[in-house]
N, C-alpha and C positions, 0 to 999 in steps of 0.2 A: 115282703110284708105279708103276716098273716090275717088271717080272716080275723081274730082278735085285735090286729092291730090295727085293723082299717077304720074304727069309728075313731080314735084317736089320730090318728095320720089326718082324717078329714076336720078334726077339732082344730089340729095344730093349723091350717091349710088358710081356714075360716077366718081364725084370729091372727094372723099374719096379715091378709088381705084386708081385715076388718081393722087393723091398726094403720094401715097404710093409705086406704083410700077416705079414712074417715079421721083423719090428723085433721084437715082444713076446715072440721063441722068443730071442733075442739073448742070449747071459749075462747083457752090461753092464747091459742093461732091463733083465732080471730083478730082478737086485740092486736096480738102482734102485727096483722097484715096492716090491719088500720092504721097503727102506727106507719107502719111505712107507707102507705099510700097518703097519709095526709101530710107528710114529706115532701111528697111531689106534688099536691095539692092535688090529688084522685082521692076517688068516692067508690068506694063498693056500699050498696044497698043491700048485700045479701051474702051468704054464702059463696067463695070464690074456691072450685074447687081445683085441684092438680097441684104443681108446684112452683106458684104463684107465689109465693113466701119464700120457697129457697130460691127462686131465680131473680128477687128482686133486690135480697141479703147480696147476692153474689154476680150482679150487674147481668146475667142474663135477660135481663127483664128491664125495659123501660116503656114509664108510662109517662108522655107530656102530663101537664098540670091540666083541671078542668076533664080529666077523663072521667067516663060513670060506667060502672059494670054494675050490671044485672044481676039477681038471683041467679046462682049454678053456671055461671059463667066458668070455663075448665079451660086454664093455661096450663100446658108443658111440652118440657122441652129435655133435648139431650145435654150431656156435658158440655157439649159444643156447640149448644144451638145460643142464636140469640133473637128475641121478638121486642119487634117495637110499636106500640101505640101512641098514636101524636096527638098531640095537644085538643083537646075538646070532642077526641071519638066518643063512640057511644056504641057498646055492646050489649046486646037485648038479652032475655033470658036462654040461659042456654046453648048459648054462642059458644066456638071451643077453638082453638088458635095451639098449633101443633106445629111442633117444629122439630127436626133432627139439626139444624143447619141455621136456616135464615127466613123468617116471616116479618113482614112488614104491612102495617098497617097507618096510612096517612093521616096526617091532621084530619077533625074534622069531617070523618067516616060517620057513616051508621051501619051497625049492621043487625039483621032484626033478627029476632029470635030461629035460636035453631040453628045459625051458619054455621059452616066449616072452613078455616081457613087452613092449608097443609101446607109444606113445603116436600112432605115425603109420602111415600105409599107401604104398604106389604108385599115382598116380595110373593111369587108364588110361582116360582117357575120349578119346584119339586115335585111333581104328583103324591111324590110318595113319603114328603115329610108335611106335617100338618104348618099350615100357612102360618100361626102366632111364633111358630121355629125358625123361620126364613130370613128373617131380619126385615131391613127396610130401604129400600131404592129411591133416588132425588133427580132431578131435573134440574134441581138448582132452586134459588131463592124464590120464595111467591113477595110479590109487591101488591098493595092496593093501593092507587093512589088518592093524592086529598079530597076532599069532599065528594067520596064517592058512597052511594045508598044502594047496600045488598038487599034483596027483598028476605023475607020468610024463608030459611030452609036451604039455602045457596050453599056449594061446594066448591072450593077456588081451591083447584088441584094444584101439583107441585110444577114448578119453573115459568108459572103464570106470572105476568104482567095486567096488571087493569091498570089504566091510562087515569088521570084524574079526571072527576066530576062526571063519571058513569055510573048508571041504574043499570039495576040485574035485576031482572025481575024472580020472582018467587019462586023455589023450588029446581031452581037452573044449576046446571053444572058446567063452571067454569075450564076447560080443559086447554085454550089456547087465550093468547095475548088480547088484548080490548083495547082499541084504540081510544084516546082521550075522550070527553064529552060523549061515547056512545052511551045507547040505550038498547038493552041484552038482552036475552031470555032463550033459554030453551034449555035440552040435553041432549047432546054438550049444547053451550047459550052460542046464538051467534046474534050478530048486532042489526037490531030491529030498522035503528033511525038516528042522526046524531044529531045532538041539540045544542049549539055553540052560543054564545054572547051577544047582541046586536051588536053589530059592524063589526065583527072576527072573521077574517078570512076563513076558507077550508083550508086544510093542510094542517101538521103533527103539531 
């Protein structure tokens, strides 16, 4: 590339990127998505952005009925992946649910603005090849289970399990298994206190 061709090569670069991450602000998508979310009896309130559209066209993507996303809420996923949100979640502004593989999200969830839910990472074990080059490494499926409330900001990293009906509190990073009913926090979160049903034994 020459020096003359370099304001061109960076035009082309722009409008590539700028037709791809901004398909999902599109009207016609919009409609489109809406359409199929009210299929499944789900609501977006706002901009839904990633590929929220083609993965719901092509069964990558399910959302129980009664689900609500938020403004700029950002699902994708690989050829291979598939994510699921259950029936009556609730994703806050900003939330992003990233899969190569397998994300799961239970009935029933909240998760507040900000969260990350993964199932996979960025390699980086090259020094000498830039890290968006390296591809991406799994643990396996992340799980959230039902009526579980992520705080503000939370990071539930790859081959995670959270047990049903646990709080994470804000800004935590999720890196190992949660038992049911616990209550989390920290980085990595580890489990503050658990809070079970009147008259429920202890145990899984």
């Amino acid at each position: 590339m020459t020096g003359s061709d370099a304001p061109l090569d960076l035009a082309r670069t722009w409008w590539v990127k700028h037709r791809w991450y901004g398909r999902a602000r599109r009207p016609w998508n919009r409609l489109r998505l809406t359409a199929e979310l009210a299929r499944r009896r789900a609501y977006a309130r706002g901009p839904v952005l990633g590929e929220a559209l083609e993965m719901l066209r092509d069964g990558r993507l399910e959302l129980g009925p009664d689900v609500l996303l938020e403004p700029w809420v950002w699902i994708t996923g690989g050829p291979d992946a598939r994510i699921t949100v259950g029936e009556g979640s609730f994703l806050n502004v900003g939330v992003m649910l990233a899969a190569s593989h397998r994300v799961e999200i239970g009935p029933h969830c909240m998760l507040a603005n900000g969260c990350l839910v993964t199932d996979s990472d960025h390699r980086f074990d090259d020094p000498e090849l830039p890290v968006p080059w390296q591809g991406f490494t799994s643990r396996g499926p992340t799980i959230v289970g039902d009526n579980t409330w992520l705080g503000a900001n939370v990071v539930v990293t790859s081959g995670v399990t959270i047990g049903r009906r646990c709080v994470v509190g804000a800004n935590s990073v999720v890196t190992r298994d949660l038992p049911a009913f616990s209550v989390a926090a920290g980085a990595p979160a580890r489990v503050i206190r658990t809070v079970r049903p009147a008259g429920q034994p202890d145990g899984p």
